[in-house]
N, C-alpha and C positions, 0 to 999 in steps of 0.2 A: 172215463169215456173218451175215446181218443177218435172218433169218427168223424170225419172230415164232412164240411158243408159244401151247397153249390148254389140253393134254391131262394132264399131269402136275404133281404137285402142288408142284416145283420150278421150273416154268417161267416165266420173267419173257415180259412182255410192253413192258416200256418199253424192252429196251436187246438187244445182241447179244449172242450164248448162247457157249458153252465153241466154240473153234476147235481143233480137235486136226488135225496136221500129220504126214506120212511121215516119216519121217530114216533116214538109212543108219547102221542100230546096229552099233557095235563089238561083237564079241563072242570070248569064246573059244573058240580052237581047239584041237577035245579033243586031236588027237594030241598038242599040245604041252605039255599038263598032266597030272598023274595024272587028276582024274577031275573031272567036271562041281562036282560037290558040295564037293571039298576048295580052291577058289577062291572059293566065295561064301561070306558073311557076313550077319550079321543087319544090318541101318540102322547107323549110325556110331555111333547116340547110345543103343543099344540094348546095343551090346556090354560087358560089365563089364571093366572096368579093373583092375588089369594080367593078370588070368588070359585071363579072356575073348582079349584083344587075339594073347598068347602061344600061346594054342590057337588060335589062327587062324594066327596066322602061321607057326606048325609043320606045320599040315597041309599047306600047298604052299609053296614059294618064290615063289607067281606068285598065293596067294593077294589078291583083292582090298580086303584091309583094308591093303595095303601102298598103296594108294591114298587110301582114305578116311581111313584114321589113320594118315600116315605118321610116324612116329616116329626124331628130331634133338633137341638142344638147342633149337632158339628157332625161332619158329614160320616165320619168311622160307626158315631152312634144311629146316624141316618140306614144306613147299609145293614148294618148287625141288626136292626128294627124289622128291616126288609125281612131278612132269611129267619129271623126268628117267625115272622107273621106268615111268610110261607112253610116253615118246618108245622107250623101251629095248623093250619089250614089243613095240609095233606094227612097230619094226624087225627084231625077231628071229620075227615073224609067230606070238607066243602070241596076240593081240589081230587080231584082221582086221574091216576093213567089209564089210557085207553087201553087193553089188553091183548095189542100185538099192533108193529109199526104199522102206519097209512101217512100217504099223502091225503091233504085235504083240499079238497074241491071248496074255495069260497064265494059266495056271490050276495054282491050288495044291490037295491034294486031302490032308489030313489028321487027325487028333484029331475026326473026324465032321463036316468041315467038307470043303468044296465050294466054292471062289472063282474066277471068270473075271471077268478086265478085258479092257479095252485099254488097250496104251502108245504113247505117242504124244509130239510135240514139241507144246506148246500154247502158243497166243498168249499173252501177257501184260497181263493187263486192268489198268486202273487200278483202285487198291481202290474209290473209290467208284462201281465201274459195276456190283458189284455180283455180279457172274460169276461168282469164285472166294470163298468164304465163308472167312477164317479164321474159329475162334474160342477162342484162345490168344494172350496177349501171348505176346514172343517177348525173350531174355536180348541184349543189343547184343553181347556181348564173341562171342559163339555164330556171331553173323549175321557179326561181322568175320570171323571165325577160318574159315567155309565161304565167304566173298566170296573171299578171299586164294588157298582152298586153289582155286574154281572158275574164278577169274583167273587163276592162274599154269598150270594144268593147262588152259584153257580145254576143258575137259570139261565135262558134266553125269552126274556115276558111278553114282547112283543115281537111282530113281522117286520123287516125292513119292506117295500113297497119297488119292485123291480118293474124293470118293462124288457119286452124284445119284440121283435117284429116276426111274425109267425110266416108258414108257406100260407100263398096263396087260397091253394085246394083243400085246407084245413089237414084231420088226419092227424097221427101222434096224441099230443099233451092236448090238443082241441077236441079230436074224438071223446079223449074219455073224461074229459071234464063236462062235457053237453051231456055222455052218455050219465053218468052220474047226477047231475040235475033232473035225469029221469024219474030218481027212487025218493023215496024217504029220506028227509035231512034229518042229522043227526040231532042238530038244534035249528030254532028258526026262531029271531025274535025283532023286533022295532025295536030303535034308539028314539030319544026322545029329538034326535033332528031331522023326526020320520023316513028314515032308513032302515029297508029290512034287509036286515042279514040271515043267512042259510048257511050249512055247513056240512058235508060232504067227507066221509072216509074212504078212501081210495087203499083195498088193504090187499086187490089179488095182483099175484106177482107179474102174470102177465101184462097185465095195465098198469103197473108200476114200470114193467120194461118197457112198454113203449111208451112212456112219458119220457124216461133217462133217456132214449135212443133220440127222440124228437130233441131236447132240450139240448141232448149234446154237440148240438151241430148249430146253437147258436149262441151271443153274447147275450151280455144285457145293463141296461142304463139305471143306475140308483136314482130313480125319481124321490125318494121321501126315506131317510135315513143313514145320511151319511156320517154322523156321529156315531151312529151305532156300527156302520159296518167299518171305520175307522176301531172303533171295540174290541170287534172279531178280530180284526190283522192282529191287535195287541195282546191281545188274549191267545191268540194261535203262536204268537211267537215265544210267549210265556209258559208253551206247554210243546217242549220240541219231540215228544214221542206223539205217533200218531193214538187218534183217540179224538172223542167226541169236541175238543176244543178246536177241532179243523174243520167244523162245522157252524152254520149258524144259520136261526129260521131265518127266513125271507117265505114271502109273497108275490109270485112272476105272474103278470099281468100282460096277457097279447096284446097289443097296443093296435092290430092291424084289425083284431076284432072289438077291441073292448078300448076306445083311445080314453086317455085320461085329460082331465080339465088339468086344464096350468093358472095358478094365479098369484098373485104379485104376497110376498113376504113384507110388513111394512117396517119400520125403524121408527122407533121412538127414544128421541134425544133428551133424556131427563132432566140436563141441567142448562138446554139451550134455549131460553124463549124464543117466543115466535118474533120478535120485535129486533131480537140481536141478529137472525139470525137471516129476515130482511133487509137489515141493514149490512150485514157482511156482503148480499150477494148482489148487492147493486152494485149497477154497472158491467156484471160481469153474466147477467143474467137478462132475460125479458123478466118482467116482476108483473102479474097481473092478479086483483081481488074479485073472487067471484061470486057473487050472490046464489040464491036457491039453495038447495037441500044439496046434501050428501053424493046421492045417485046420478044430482045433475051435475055436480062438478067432477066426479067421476066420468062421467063424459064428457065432459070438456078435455079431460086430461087424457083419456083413450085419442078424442082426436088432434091433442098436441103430438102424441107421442109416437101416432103415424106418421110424422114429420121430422120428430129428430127427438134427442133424451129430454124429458116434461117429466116434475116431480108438483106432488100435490102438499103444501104445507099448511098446518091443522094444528090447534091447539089455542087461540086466542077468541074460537066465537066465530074465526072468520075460514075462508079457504086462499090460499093463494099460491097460481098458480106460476111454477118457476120454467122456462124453456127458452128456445134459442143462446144457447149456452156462447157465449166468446171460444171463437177457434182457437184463437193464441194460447185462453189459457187451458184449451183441453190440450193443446200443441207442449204445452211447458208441465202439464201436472198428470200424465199420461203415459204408459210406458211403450214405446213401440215397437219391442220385441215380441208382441203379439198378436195375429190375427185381429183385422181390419171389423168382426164380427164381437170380438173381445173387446176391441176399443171404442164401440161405438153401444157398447151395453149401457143401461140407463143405470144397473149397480157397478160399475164400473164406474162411470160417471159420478156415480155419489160417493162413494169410498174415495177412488182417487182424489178427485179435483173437490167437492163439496166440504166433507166430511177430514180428510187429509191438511188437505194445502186452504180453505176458505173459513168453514168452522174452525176447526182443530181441535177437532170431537175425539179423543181418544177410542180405541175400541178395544173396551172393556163393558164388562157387565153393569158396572153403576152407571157408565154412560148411555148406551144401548141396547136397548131392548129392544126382541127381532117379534112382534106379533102379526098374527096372521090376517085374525078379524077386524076389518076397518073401522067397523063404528067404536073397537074396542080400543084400538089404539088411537082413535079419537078423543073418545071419554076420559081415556086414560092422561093423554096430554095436559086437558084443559084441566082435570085434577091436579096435577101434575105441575104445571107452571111450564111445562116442557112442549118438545115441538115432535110433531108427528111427521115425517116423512111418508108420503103415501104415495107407491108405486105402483106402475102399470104392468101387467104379466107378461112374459117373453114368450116367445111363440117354441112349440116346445120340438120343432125339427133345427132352432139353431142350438137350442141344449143338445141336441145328438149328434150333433155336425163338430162343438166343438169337442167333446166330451171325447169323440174319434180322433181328435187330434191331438190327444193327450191334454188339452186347456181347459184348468177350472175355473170355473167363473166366482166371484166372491161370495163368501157364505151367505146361507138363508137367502138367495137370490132367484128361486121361484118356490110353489107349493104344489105340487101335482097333486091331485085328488080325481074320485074319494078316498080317504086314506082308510086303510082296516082296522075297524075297531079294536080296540087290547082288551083282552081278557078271555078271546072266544076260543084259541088255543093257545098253551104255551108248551115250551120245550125245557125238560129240566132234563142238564148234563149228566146227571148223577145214572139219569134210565138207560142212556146212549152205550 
């Protein structure tokens, strides 16, 4: 789609806009399962390890975390576990294809919140065309470990979670997404974190043409899967004839209808107590211990952090809170070839100056751990002997601000939600 934009405040005009594509999604077949809800999971990198993993995979035998984290010794036999358990699935007809390409109309409706996308197969832009916006570096060891698992299984299991900013006046991919919420879902069910999800096939050609025609005239920002869509590049360049690997699902979400929640990613430092790791930052820090519950020190730290970079430290029983950083040594442990927006980010502040040059917390996996749930990475601390870094959420027009400037900001450095449940479509390469 080469149609130039003019109206929306995402739209490029030098280059070709988001191409989103029909695919015949896998899906499951309720007779075959207990129930819509007890096979789907949260994102792969969302779910907490080993409970988390365990309560999913209790709830059904056909649960789809048995695909995204499948679990072996070593990760070859990890993968080949996957595509065996998927080959097994679509032969015993729990898994079926839909029986002619759709885009699908989804919408979550939960905790006061209201979200409709569409899913869809999208082209694969070259990073610098500018199309798709990460803005998150992305871990290597992350991007191998979902190359291998979307190679072997030549699936795509889950949505990556996109945004763009729509026209105004609605019209296009808004029209026939509301109009489709009109009919019958094809499925509809509650997750147990009372979220109902709907599902929506979008299969006539004309409203698949005006979806393409809307979408081609704008960008869009990877709020939630940038490992994965780091995947796609790898996988697309692994397959240089064109063909279903220049594709990959995604989930575009209007953000001017349907804005998404941004919340803080935390860091859990496994081998740093909480004792060392006050004591490293004195001096170079305000250091303050704050009494009350969880939720009040969490506001304590929302209103440090209106102020200047405030991290929340957890793991000993107590909270304490870190801000008013030393200029100098953000001045000496900071890099300043970048955006005055970059350098005053609170994970930028931790990576660099904290974690870098004051801990000297390696980043790696045994060191840190990126979870999302607070009280979990709380819990997990004080088990743990380790220090919970608890982070305040960036507001998410400076993610699009710098994300246009070609600047990524350090991994797992926010959480956009709601995020789309896995298992309610998928895309296997093989149908493409």
């Amino acid at each position: 789609m080469n149609t130039s934009g003019h109206a929306a405040t995402d739209v490029r005009d030098d280059t070709a806009g988001l191409r989103l594509v029909p695919f015949r999604g896998l899906r499951y077949v309720p007779e075959r399962v207990g129930s819509l809800a007890a096979v789907t999971s949260p994102p792969y990198d969302v779910v907490v390890r080993p409970d988390g993993l365990l309560h999913l995979e209790s709830a059904d035998p056909h649960n789809i975390v048995r695909l995204i984290l499948p679990q072996a010794i070593t990760a070859g036999t990890r993968h080949r576990k996957a595509a065996v358990t998927l080959d097994r699935w679509l032969a015993d007809g729990v898994l079926a294809p839909d029986p002619v390409p759709a885009l699908y109309v989804y919408e979550q409706r939960g905790d006061g919140i209201l979200q409709r996308g569409i899913i869809g197969a999208l082209e694969l832009s070259a990073p610098e065309a500018g199309v798709v916006l990460p803005h998150e570096d992305v871990m290597p060891h992350v991007v191998e470990d979902r190359a291998a698992l979307m190679r072997t299984t030549a699936a795509n299991l889950e949505p990556l979670l996109l945004t763009y900013v729509g026209e105004e006046d609605g019209g296009g991919a808004d029209a026939v997404i509301e109009r489709a919420t009109e009919r019958e879902p094809l499925l509809s069910t509650t997750t147990e974190d009372g979220f109902c999800h709907r599902l929506w096939a979008v299969t006539d050609p004309a409203e698949q043409a005006a979806v393409a025609a809307d979408l081609g005239r704008h960008q869009a920002l990877i709020a939630d899967g940038h490992h994965r869509w780091a995947t796609y590049l790898r996988l697309r360049e692994e397959h240089v004839a064109p063909g279903p690997w220049n594709y990959g699902l995604v989930l575009l979400v209007d953000t001017a209808r349907h804005p998404l929640r941004v919340r803080a990613i935390h860091r859990l430092l496994n081998r740093l107590p909480v004792a060392d790791a006050l004591a490293a930052v004195e001096g170079s820090f305000r250091v303050r211990r704050l009494g009350g519950s969880l939720p009040e020190a969490l506001e304590v730290l929302a209103s440090a952090a209106a102020d200047g970079n405030a991290f929340l430290l957890a793991g000993d029983g107590a909270f304490h809170l870190l801000d008013r950083p030393d200029p100098a040594l953000l001045d000496r442990t900071i890099r300043a070839d970048r955006p005055e927006a970059w350098r005053t980010l609170d994970a930028t502040v931790l990576h660099s100056t904290l974690l870098e040059h004051v801990w000297h917390v390696p980043d790696a996996p045994e060191d840190i751990a990126y979870i999302h749930d607070t009280e979990a990475a709380v819990d997990q601390a004080e088990r743990r002997g380790g220090t919970a870094v608890l982070m305040h959420p960036v507001r998410e027009e400076v993610v699009r601000d710098l994300a246009r400037q070609g600047v990524t900001m350090p991994r797992k450095s926010t959480s956009f939600g709601p995020k789309p449940a896995t298992g309610l479509v998928l895309r296997s390469l093989a149908l493409d």
